[in-house]
TORKOL-4160 file (C-alpha; in steps of 0.2 Angstrom, whole numbers, padded with zeros to 4 digits, m for minus):
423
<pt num="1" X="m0117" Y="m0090" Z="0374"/>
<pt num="2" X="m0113" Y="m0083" Z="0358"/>
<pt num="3" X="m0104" Y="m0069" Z="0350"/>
<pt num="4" X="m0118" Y="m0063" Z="0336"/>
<pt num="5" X="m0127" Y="m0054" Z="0349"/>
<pt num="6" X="m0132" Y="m0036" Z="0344"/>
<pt num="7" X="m0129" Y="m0021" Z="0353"/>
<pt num="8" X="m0131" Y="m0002" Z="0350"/>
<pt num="9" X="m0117" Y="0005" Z="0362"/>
<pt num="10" X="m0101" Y="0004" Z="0361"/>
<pt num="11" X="m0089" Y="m0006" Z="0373"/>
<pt num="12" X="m0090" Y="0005" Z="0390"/>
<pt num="13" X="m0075" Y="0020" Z="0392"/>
<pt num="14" X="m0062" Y="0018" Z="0404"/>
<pt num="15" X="m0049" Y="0030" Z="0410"/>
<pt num="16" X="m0033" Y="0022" Z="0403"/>
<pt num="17" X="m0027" Y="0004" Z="0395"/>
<pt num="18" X="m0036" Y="m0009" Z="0389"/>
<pt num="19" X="m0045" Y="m0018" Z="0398"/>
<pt num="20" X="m0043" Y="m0037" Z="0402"/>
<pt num="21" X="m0058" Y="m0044" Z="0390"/>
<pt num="22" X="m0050" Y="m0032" Z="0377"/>
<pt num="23" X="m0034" Y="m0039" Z="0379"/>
<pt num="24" X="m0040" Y="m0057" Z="0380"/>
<pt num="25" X="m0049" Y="m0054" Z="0366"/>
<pt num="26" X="m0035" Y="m0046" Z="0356"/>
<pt num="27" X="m0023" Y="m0057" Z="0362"/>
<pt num="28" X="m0031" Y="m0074" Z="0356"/>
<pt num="29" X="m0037" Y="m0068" Z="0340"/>
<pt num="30" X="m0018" Y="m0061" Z="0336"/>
<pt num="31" X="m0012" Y="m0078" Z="0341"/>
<pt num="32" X="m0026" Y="m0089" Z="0329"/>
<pt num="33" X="m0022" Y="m0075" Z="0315"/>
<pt num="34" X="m0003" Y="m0080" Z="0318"/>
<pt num="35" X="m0007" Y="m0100" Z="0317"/>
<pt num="36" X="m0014" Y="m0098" Z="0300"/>
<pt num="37" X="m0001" Y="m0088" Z="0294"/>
<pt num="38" X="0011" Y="m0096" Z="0302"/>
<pt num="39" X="0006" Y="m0112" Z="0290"/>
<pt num="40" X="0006" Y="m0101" Z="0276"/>
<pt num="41" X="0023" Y="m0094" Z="0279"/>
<pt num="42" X="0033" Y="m0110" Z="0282"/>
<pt num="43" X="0035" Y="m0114" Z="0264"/>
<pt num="44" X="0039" Y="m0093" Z="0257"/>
<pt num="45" X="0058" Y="m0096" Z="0260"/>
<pt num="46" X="0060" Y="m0114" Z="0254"/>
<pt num="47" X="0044" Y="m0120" Z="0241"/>
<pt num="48" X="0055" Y="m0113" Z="0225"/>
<pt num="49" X="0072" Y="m0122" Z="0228"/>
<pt num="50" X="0061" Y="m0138" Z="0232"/>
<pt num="51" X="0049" Y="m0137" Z="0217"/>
<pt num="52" X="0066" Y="m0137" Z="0206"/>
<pt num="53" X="0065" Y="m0155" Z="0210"/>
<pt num="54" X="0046" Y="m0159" Z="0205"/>
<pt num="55" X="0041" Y="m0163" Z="0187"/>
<pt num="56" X="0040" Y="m0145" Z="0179"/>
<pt num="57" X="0047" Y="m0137" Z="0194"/>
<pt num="58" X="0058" Y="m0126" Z="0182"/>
<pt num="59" X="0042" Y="m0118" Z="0175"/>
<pt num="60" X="0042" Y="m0102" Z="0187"/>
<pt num="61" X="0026" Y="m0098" Z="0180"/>
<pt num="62" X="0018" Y="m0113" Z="0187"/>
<pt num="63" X="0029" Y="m0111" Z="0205"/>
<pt num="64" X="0021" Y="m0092" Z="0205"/>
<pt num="65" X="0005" Y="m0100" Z="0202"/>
<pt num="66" X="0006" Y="m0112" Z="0220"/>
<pt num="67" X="0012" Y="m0099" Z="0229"/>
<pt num="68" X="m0002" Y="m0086" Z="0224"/>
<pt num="69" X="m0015" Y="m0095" Z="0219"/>
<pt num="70" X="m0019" Y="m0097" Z="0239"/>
<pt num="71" X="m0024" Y="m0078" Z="0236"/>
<pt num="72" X="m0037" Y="m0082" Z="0222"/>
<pt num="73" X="m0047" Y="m0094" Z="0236"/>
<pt num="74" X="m0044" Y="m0080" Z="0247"/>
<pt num="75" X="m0051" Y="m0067" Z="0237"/>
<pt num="76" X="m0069" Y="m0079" Z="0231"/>
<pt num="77" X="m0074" Y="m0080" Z="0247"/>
<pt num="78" X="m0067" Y="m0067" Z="0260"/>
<pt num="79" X="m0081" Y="m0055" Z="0256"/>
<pt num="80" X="m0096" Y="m0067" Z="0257"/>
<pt num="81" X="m0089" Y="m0073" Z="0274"/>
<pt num="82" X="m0083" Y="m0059" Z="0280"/>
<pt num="83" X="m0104" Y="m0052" Z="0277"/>
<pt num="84" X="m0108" Y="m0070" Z="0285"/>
<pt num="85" X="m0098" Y="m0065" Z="0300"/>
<pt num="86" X="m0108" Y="m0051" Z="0302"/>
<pt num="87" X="m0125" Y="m0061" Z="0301"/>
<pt num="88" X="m0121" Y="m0079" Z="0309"/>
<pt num="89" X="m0108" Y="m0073" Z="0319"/>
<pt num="90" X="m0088" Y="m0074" Z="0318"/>
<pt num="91" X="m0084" Y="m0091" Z="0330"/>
<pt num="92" X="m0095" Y="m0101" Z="0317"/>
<pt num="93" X="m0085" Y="m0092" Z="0301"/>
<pt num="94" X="m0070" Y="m0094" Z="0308"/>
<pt num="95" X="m0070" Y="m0113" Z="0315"/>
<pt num="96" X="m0077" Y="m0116" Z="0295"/>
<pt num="97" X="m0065" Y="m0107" Z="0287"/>
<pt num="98" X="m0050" Y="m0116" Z="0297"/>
<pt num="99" X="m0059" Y="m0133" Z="0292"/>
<pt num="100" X="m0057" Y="m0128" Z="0275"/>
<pt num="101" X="m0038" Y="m0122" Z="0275"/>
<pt num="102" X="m0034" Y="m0140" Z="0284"/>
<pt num="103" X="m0041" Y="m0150" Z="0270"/>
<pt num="104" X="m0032" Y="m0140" Z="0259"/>
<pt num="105" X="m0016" Y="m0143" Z="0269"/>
<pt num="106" X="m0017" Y="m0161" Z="0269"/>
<pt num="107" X="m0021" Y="m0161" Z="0250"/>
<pt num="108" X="m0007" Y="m0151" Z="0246"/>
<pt num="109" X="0004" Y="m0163" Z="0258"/>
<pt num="110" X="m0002" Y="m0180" Z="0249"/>
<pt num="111" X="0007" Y="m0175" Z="0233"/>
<pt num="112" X="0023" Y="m0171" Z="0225"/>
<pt num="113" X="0013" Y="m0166" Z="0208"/>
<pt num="114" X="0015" Y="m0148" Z="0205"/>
<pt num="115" X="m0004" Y="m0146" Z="0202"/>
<pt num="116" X="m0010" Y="m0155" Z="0216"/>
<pt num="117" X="m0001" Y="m0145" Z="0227"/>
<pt num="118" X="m0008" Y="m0130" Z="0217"/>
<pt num="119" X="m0027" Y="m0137" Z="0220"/>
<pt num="120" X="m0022" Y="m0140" Z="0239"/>
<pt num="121" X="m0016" Y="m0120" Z="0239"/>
<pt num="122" X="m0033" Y="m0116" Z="0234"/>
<pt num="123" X="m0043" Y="m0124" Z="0244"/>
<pt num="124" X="m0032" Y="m0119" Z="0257"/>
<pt num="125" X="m0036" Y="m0099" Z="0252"/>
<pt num="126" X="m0056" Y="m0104" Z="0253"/>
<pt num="127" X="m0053" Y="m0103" Z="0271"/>
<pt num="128" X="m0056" Y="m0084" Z="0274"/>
<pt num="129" X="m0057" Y="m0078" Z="0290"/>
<pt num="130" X="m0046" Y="m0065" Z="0291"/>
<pt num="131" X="m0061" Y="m0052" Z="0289"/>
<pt num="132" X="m0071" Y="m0061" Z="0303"/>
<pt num="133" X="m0055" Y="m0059" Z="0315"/>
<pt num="134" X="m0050" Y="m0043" Z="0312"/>
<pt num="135" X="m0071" Y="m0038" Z="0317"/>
<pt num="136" X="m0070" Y="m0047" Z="0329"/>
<pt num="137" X="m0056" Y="m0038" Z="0337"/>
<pt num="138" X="m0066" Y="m0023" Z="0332"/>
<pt num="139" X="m0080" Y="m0027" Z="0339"/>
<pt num="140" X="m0070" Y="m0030" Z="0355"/>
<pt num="141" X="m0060" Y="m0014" Z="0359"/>
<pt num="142" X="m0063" Y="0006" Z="0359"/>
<pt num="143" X="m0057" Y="0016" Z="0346"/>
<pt num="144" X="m0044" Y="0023" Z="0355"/>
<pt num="145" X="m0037" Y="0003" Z="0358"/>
<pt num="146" X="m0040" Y="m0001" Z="0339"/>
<pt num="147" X="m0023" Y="0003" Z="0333"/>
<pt num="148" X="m0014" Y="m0005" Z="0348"/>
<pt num="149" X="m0027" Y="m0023" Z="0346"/>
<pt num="150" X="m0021" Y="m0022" Z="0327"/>
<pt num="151" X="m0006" Y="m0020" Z="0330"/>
<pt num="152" X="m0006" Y="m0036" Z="0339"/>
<pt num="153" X="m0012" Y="m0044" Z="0325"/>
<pt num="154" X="0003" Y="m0035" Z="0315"/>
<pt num="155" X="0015" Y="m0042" Z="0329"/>
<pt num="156" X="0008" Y="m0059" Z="0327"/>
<pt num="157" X="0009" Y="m0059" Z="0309"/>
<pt num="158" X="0028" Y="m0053" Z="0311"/>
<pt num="159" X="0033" Y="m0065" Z="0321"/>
<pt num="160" X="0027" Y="m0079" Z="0311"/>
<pt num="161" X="0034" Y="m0073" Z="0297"/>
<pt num="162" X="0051" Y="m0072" Z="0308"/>
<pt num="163" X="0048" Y="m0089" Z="0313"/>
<pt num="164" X="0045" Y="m0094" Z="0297"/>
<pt num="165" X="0059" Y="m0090" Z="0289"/>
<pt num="166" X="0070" Y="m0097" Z="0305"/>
<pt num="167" X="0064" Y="m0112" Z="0305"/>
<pt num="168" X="0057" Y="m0115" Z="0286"/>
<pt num="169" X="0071" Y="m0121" Z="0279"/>
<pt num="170" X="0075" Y="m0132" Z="0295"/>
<pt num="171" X="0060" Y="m0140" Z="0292"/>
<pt num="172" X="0062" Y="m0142" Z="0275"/>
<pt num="173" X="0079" Y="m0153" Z="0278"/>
<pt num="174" X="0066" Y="m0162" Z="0292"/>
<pt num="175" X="0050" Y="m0166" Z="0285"/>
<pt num="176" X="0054" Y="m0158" Z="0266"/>
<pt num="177" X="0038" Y="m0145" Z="0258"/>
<pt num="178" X="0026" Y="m0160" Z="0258"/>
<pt num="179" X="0026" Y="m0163" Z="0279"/>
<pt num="180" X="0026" Y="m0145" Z="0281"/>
<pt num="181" X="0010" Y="m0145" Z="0274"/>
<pt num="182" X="0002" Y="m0158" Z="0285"/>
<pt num="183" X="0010" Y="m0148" Z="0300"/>
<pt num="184" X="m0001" Y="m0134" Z="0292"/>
<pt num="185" X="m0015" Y="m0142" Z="0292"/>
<pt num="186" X="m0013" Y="m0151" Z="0313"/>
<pt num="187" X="m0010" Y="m0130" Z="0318"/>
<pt num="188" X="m0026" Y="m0126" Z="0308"/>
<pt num="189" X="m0033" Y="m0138" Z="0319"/>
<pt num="190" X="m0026" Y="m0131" Z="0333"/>
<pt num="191" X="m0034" Y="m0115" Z="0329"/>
<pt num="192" X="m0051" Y="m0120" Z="0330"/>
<pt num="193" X="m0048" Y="m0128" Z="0348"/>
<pt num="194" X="m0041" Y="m0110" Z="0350"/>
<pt num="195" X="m0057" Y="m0102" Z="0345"/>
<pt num="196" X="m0071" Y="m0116" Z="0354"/>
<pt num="197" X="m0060" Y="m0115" Z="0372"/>
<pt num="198" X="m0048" Y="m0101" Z="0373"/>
<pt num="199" X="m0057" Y="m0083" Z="0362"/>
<pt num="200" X="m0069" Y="m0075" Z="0373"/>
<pt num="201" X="m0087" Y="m0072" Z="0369"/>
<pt num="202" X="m0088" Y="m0052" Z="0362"/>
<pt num="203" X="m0105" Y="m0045" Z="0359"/>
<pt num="204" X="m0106" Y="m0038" Z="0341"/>
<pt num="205" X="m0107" Y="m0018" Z="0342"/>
<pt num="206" X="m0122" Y="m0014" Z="0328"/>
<pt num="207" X="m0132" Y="0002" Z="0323"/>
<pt num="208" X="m0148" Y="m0001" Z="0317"/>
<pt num="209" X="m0147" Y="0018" Z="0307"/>
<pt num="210" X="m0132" Y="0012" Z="0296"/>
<pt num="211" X="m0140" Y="m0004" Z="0290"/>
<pt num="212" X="m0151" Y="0007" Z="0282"/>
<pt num="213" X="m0146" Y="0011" Z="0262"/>
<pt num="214" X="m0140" Y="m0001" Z="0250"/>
<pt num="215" X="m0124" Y="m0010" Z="0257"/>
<pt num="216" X="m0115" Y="m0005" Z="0242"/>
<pt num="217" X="m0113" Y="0013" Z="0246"/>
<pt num="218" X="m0107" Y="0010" Z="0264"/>
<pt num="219" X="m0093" Y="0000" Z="0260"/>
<pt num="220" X="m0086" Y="0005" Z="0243"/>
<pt num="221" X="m0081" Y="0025" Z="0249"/>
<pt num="222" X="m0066" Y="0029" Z="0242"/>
<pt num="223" X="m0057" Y="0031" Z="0258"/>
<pt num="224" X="m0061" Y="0011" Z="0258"/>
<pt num="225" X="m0054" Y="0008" Z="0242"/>
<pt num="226" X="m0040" Y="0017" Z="0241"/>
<pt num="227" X="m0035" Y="0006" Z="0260"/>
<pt num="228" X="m0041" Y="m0010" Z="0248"/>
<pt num="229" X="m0028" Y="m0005" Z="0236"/>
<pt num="230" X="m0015" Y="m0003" Z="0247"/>
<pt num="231" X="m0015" Y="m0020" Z="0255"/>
<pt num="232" X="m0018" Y="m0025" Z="0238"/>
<pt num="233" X="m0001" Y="m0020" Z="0232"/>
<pt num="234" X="0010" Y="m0026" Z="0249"/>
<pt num="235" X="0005" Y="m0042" Z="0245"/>
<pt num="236" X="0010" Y="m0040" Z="0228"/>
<pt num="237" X="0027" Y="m0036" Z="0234"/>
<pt num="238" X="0029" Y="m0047" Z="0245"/>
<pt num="239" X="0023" Y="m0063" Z="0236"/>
<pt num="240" X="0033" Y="m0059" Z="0220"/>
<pt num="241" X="0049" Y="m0054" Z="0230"/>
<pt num="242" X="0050" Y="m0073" Z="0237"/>
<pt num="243" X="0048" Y="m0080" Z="0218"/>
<pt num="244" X="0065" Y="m0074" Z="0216"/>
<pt num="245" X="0075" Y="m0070" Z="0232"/>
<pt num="246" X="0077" Y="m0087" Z="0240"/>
<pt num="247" X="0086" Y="m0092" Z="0223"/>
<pt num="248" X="0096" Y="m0076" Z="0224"/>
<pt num="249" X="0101" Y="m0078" Z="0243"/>
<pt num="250" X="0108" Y="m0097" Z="0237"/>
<pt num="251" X="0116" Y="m0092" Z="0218"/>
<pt num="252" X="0124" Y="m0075" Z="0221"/>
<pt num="253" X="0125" Y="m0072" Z="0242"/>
<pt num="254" X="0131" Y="m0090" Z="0242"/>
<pt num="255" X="0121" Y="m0094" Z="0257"/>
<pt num="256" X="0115" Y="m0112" Z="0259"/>
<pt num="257" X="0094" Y="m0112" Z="0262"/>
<pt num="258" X="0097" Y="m0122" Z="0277"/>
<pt num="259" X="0107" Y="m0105" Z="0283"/>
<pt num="260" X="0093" Y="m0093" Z="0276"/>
<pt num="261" X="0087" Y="m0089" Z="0293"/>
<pt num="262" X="0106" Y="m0081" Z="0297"/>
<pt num="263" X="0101" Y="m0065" Z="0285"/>
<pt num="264" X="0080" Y="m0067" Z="0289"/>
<pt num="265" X="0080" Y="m0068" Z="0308"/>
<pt num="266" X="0093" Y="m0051" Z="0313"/>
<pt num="267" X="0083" Y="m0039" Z="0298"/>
<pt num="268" X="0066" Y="m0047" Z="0302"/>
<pt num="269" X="0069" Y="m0043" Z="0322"/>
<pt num="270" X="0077" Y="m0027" Z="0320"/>
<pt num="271" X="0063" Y="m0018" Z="0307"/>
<pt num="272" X="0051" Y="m0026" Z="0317"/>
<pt num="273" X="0058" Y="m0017" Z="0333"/>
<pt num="274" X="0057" Y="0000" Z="0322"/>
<pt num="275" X="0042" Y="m0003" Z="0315"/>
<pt num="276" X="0031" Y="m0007" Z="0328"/>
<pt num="277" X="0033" Y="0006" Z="0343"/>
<pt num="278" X="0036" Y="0020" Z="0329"/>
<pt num="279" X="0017" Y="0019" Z="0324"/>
<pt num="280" X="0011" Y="0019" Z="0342"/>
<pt num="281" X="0020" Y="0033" Z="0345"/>
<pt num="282" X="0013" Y="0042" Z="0328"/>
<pt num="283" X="m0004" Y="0038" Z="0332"/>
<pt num="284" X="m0001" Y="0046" Z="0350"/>
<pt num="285" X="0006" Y="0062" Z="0342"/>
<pt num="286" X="m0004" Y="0063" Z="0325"/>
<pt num="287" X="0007" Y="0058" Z="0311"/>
<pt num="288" X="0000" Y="0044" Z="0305"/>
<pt num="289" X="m0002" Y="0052" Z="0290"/>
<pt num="290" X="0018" Y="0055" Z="0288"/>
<pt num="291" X="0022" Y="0037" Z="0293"/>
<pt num="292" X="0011" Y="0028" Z="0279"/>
<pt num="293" X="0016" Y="0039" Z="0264"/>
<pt num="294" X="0035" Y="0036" Z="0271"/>
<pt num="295" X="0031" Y="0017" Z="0274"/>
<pt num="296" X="0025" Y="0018" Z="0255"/>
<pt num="297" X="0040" Y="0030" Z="0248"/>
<pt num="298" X="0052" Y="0015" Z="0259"/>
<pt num="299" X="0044" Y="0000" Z="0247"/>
<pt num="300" X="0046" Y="0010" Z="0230"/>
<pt num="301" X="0064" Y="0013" Z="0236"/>
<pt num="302" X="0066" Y="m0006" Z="0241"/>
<pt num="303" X="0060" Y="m0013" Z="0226"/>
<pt num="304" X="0071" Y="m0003" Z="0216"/>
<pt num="305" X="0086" Y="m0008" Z="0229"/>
<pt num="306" X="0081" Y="m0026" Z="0224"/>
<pt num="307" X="0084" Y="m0023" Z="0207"/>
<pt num="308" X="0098" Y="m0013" Z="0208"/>
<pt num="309" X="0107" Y="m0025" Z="0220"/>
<pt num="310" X="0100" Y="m0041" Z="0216"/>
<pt num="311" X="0118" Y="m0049" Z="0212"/>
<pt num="312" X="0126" Y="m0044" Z="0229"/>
<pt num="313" X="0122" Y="m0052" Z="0245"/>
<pt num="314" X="0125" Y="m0031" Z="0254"/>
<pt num="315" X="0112" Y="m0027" Z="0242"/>
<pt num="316" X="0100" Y="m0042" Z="0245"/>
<pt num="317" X="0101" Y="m0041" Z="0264"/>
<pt num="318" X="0097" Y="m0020" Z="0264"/>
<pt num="319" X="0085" Y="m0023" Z="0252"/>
<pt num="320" X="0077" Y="m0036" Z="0263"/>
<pt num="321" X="0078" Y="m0028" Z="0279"/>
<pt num="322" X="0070" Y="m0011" Z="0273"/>
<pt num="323" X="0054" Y="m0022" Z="0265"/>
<pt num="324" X="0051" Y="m0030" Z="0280"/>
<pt num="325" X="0051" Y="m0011" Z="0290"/>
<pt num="326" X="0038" Y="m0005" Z="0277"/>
<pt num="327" X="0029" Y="m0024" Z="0278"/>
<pt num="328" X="0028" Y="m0022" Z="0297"/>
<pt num="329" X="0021" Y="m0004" Z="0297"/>
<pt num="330" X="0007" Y="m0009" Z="0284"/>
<pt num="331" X="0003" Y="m0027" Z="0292"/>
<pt num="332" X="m0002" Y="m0015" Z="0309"/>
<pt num="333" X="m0009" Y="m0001" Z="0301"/>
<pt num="334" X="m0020" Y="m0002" Z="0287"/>
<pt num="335" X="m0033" Y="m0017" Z="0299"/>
<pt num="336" X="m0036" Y="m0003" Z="0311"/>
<pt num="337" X="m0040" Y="0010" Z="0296"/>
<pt num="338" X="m0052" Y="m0001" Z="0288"/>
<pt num="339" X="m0061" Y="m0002" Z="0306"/>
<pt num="340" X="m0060" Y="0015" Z="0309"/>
<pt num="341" X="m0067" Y="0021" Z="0293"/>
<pt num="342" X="m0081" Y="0007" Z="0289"/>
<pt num="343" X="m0098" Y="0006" Z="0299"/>
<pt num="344" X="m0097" Y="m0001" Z="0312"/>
<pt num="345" X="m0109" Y="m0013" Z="0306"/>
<pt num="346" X="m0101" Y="m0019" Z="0291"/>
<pt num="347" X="m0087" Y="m0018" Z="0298"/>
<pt num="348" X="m0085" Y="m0038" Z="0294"/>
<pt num="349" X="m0089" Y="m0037" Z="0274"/>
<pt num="350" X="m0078" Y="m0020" Z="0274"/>
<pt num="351" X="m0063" Y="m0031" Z="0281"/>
<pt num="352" X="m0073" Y="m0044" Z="0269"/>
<pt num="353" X="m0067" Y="m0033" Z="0256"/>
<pt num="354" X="m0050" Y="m0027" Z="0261"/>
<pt num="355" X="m0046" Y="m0045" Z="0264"/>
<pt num="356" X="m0050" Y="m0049" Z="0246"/>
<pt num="357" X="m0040" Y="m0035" Z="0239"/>
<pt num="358" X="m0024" Y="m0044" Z="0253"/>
<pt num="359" X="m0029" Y="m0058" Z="0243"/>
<pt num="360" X="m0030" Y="m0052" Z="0224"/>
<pt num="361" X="m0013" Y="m0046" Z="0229"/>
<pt num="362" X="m0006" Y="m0063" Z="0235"/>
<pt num="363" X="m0012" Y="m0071" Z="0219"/>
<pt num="364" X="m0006" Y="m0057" Z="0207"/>
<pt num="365" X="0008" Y="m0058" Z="0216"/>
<pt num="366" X="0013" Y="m0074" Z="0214"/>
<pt num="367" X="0007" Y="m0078" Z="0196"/>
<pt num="368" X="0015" Y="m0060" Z="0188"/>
<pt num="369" X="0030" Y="m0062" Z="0197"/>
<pt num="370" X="0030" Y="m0080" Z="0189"/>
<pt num="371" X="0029" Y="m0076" Z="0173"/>
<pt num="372" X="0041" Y="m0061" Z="0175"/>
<pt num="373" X="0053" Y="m0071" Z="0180"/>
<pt num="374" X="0051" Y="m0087" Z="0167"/>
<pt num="375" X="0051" Y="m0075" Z="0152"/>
<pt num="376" X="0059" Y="m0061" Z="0157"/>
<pt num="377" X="0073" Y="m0054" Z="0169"/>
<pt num="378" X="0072" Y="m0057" Z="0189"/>
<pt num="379" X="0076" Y="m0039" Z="0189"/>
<pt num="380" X="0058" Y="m0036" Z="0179"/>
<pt num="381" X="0049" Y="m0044" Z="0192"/>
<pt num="382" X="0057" Y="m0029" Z="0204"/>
<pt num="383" X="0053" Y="m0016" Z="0192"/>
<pt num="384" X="0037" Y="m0022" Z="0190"/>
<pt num="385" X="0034" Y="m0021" Z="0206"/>
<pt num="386" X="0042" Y="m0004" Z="0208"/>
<pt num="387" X="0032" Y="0005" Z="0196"/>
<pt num="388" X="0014" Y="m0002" Z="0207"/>
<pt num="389" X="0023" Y="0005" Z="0221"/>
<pt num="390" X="0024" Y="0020" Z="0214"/>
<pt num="391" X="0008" Y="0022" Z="0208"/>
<pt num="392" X="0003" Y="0018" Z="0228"/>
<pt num="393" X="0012" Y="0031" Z="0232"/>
<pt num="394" X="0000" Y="0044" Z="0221"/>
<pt num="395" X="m0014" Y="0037" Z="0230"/>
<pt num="396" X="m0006" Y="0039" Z="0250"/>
<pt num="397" X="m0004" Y="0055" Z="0246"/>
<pt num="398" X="m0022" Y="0058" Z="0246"/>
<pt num="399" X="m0025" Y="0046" Z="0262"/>
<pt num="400" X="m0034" Y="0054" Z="0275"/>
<pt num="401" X="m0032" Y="0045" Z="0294"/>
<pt num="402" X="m0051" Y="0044" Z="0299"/>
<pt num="403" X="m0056" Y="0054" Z="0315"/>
<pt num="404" X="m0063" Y="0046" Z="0330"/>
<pt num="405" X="m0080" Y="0041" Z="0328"/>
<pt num="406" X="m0083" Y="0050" Z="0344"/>
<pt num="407" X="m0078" Y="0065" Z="0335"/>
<pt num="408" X="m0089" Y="0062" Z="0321"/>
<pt num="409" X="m0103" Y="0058" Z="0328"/>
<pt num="410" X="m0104" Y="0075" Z="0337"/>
<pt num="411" X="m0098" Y="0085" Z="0324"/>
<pt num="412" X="m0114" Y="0074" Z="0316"/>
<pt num="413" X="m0126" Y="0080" Z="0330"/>
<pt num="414" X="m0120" Y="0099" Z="0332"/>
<pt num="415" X="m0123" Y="0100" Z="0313"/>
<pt num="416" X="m0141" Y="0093" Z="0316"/>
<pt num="417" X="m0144" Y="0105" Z="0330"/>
<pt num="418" X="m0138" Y="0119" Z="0317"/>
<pt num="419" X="m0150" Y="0114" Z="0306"/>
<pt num="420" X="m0164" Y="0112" Z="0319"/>
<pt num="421" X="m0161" Y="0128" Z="0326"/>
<pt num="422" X="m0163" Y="0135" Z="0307"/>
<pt num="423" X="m0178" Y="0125" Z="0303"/>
């Protein structure tokens, strides 16, 4: 039984709630979204105190560079296998993916040199399925579900984060940077048993009408780009904030890093708890709109809180718990966007596409914030980051939410009916 079989309706209505293969479906998918980022998280809060000991481990540009270059793998291959996904089907593009990101684990995890583990991070990026996941869980559930299946993935991706920075830095005093790379690579593993035993079969929803045109024009609207810019720049922030705040937590809040996950776990759970039911409940009443231009207007304001405060612990921990509010609203709400507004049958390369930009944002992330902090100020890598914020910011402003495609497909058929009738 496979999953790349066609179908020209959509997933049958039901009076209220998901049903139980939509929330199998979304269910599973979240969790093998949160394995793989689970791996990649481990190392956020603990991988630049660690490199201080490897040769050229002072060269933050080259400590950037590991922890961003992930996103350059990411971003070569996301769109041609998020476009595979939509042709061979997502199981196959996901269990090869997860193949790759394992044998970049365990390359990364062989070695103590700087630029092998640098290699190992981008083979580990070739492994994109995030755009095969995220259609897959679109394929799956009804429009009026897709924010609530997304925001499972969000949850997920939160509460690996959370673990991550809970139990990073204990397994860093365990198994040190280089063993938590190999335990990356074993839940990879893991994932695709996940995928083979435990994901249900979903039936791919295509229109045969939309495949019609050049691909080009389906996909790069600007209602698409401006949501491929946006995840573009949260992953900018987030990757260049951990260049420089694990150091910051140690040398000015004065907390050990085995103790990091005493300021990570209360901010993380308490922005999450905020985050989360607040964009259910803006979906449900129609101000979507509202919460991701303030989700936006909250990041400017942090990174400009991070280089304001970056020398106090108060400052460090506000700072921290108001990123991961706006983090946690974006990581739920800009999938289900991108599904909303693509066609449905390229809905894999549109979240092919979305996924690079996620990507180009971890790399740029990663290697500016590097260089920022090795020739500059810490503070410049905040204000940097604080002045592409702001520049977000001018775009969300000009965000439309999508409307229902039900919606849209009838104001579609009474215009032809109008037209008809004047023909």
């Amino acid at each position: 039984m496979s999953d790349t079989t066609s179908s020209n309706a959509a997933p049958p209505e039901a009076s209220s709630g998901m049903t139980a293969l939509e929330r199998r479906a979304s269910m599973t998918l979240a969790s093998i979204y949160g394995l793989r980022m689970l791996g990649l998280f481990l190392i956020l809060p603990v991988f630049a105190v660690y490199a201080e000991h490897l040769p050229l481990g002072h060269n933050k540009t080259l400590v950037g560079l590991a922890l961003g270059i992930y996103g350059l793998g990411q971003a070569l291959l996301q769109i041609p296998l998020g476009a595979a996904s939509d042709h061979y089907g997502r199981k196959p593009v996901m269990i090869f993916g997860l193949t790759l990101f394992a044998l970049g684990s365990f390359l990364a995890g062989s070695s103590d040199n700087l630029y092998l583990i640098i290699a190992g991070r981008a083979v580990q990026g070739t492994g994109a399925i995030s755009a095969a996941i995220s259609a897959m869980i679109a394929d799956a559930t009804r429009e009026e579900h897709r924010t609530k299946a997304m925001a499972m993935v969000g949850m997920t991706i939160g509460l690996s984060f959370i673990i991550s920075l809970v139990a990073g830095p204990a397994l860093y005093n365990l198994i040190s940077v280089p063993g938590m790379f190999i335990l990356t690579g074993v839940m990879a593993l893991a994932a695709i048993a996940v995928i083979i035993w435990v994901v249900p079969n979903v039936p791919m929803v295509t229109h045969s009408e939309e495949l019609q045109g050049h691909w080009a024009r389906a996909v790069f609207t600007r209602p698409l780009i401006k949501l491929d810019f946006s995840i573009f720049v949260v992953n900018f922030l987030q990757i260049s904030m951990f260049v420089v705040v694990p150091l910051a937590l140690v040398k000015y809040a004065g907390i050990p890093l085995l103790h990091h996950w005493m300021v990570y776990l209360p901010v993380a759970v308490l922005s999450f708890a905020l985050a989360i039911p607040g964009i259910i409940w803006a979906e449900k009443h129609g101000h979507m709109k509202a919460v991701f231009v303030g989700a936006v207007a909250l990041l400017v304001l942090t990174m400009l809180g991070f280089a304001a405060g970056y020398t106090s612990a108060l400052g460090l921990i506000a700072a921290l718990f108001f990123f991961f509010v706006g983090f946690n609203v974006m990581e739920a709400l800009l999938p289900s966007l991108v599904s909303r507004t693509a066609p449905p049958s390229r809905k894999g390369l549109a979240l092919g596409i979305y996924n690079t930009g996620q990507s180009l944002g971890l790399f740029a992330g990663g290697a500016v914030g590097g260089l920022l902090a090795q020739h500059f100020t810490k503070e410049a890598v905040f204000l940097a980051a604080a002045t592409l914020a702001g520049l977000w910011l001018l775009v969300a402003l000009t965000i439309k939410p999508p409307a229902k495609r039900r919606q849209a497909q009838a104001h579609t058929a009474q215009t032809r009916q109008r037209h008809a009738r004047a023909g």
